[in-house]
C-alpha positions, -999 to +999 in steps of 0.1 A: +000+000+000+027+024+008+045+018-028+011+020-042+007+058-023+041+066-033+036+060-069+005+077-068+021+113-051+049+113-078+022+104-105+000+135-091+034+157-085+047+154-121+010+160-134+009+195-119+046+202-125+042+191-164+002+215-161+027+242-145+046+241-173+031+238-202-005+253-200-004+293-206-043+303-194-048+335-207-074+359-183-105+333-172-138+349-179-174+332-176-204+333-197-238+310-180-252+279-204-287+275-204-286+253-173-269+281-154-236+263-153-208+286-156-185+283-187-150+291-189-134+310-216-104+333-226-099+362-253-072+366-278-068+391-305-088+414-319-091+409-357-123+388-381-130+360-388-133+349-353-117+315-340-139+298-316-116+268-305-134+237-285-114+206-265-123+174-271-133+147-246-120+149-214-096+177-225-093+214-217-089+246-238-054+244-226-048+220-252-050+243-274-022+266-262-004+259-295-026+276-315-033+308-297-002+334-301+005+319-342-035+331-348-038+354-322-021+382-346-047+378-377-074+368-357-101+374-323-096+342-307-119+326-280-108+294-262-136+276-243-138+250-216-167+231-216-190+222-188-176+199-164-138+207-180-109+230-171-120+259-151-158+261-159-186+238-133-201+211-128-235+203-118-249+196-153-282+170-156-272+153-186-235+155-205-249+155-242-232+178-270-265+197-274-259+205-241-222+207-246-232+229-279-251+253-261-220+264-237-204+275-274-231+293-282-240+311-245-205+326-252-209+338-288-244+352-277-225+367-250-197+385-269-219+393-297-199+372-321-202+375-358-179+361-388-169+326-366-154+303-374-153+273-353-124+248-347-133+214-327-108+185-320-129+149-317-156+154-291-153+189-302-161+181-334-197+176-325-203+205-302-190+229-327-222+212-352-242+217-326-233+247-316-240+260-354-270+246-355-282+267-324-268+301-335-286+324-358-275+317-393-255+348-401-231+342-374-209+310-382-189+310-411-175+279-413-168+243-388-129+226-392-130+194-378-100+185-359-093+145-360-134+136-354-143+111-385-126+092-406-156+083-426-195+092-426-208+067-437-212+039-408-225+053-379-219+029-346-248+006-333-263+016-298-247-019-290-213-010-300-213+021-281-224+003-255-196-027-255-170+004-263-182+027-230-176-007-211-143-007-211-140+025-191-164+016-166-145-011-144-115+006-138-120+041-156-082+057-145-062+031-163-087+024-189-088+056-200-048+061-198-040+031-219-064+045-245-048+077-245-016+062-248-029+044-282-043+074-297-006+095-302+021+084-326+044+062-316+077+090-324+052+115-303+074+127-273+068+106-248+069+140-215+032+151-237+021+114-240+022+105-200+011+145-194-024+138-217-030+104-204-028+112-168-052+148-173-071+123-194-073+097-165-086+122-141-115+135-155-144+131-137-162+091-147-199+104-145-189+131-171-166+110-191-186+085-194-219+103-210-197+127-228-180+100-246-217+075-255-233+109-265-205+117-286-206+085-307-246+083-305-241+114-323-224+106-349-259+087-357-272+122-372-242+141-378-246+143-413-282+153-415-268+189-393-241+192-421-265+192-443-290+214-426-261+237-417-252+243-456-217+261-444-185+252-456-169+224-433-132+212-431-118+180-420-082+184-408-069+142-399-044+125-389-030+097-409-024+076-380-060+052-393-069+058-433-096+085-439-123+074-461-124+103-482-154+094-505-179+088-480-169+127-464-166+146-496-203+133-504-217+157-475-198+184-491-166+185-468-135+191-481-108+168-464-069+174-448-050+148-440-016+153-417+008+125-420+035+114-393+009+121-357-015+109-339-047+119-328-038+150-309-019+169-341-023+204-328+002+197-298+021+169-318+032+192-349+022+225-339+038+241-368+027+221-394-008+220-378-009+256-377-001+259-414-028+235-423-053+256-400-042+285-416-053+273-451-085+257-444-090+295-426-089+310-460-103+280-478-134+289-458-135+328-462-126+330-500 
């Protein structure tokens, strides 16, 4: 037991000396989502289109921290933690992305946002539809889809999200690690590996654990709000499983595919990420 504690203290320690290290909040400030829960954001910048950036899940806008000073310059950048992550609460009924999509939009509404264009990584790739689909039309100008689908054409059976959700539920800490662990490259520096598996790890199960079935249920009628949206979409992946292009390009999305990482590519490659960010930007205002 007290090797088991002692592992434990030096796991925890290096955690918040790695979060000490590498996550550069800017100024926290708090918009309410409809189910008066506060949500956590930050500002950057000043210029149009607006970049609305959105974690995936069990992640945190820090993870985004690559990003913000290279687009900061050309752009008004807003960096949001969703309900139950990073610095905004808890207390939420039911961890769905239409809830999850109305946090995005309390804070556009707030700031009186126009010309957005919003960036989502996995998880986050479904709030930002959502989010869309709740704003007024005029506001969002375009979605980029960070690493969310490789195809659309196969949506998962309740069962399989089911069978898939299991494996987190027994013992969701290590589960949850040794999943993160798979997702990076295997050349991806190991210090970032261990730092997202453990933040990973320690999310909270309850919220995890719907976040991530409603996440894949959604993916059921994902394509029907691209549709329904009618605004240019972007999917920037990762090479690391193929990308059927075919069955995306059919909805209209035009598709980016970043060789050599894994599924976190914006902290993997940050430069190279930026510059493909950078071009589906202007892809989408031209």
């Amino acid at each position: 037991m007290k090797r088991f504690n002692l592992i434990r203290v030096i796991q925890i320690t290096t955690l918040l000396f790695l979060n000490s290290q590498i996550q550069s909040y800017g100024q926290t400030m708090f918009a309410t989502s409809p189910d008066s829960i506060r949500i956590a954001y930050e500002i950057r910048g000043d210029k149009t289109p607006v970049l609305v950036f959105v974690h995936g899940w069990s992640c945190d806008r820090s993870y985004w921290q690559d990003q913000l000073v290279p687009l900061s310059g050309s752009h008004k950048i807003v960096n949001i933690d969703l309900a139950g992550h990073g610095e905004s609460g808890l207390g939420r009924k039911a961890w769905t992305m239409e809830a999850f999509g109305a946090d995005v939009a309390a804070v556009v509404k707030k700031l009186g946002l126009k010309n957005v264009i919003m960036i989502g990584h996995s998880m986050g790739g479904c709030v930002i539809a959502e989010a869309a689909r709740q704003l007024p039309r005029d506001i969002v100008a375009g979605l980029v889809f960070v690493d969310q689908y490789k195809q659309l054409h196969t949506p998962p059976t309740p069962g399989d999200i089911q069978a898939f959700a299991a494996r987190f539920e027994m013992n969701f800490a290590d589960s949850v690690a040794a999943f993160v662990r798979r997702m990076f490259d295997p050349k991806s520096d190991s210090s970032l590996v261990e730092r997202v598996a453990m933040d990973m790890s320690s999310a909270p199960p309850a919220v995890a654990l719907e976040a991530f079935r409603s996440t894949w249920s959604y993916s059921s009628h994902v394509t029907r709000t691209l549709e329904e949206l009618k605004l240019p979409v972007i999917f920037i992946n990762s090479d690391n499983r193929p990308t059927d292009i075919p069955s995306i390009e059919r909805y209209g999305v035009q598709v980016m595919i970043m060789p050599g990482v894994g599924h976190f590519l914006m902290m993997e490659n940050p430069e190279k990420f930026n510059l493909l960010l950078k071009s589906a930007i202007s892809k989408i205002v031209q």
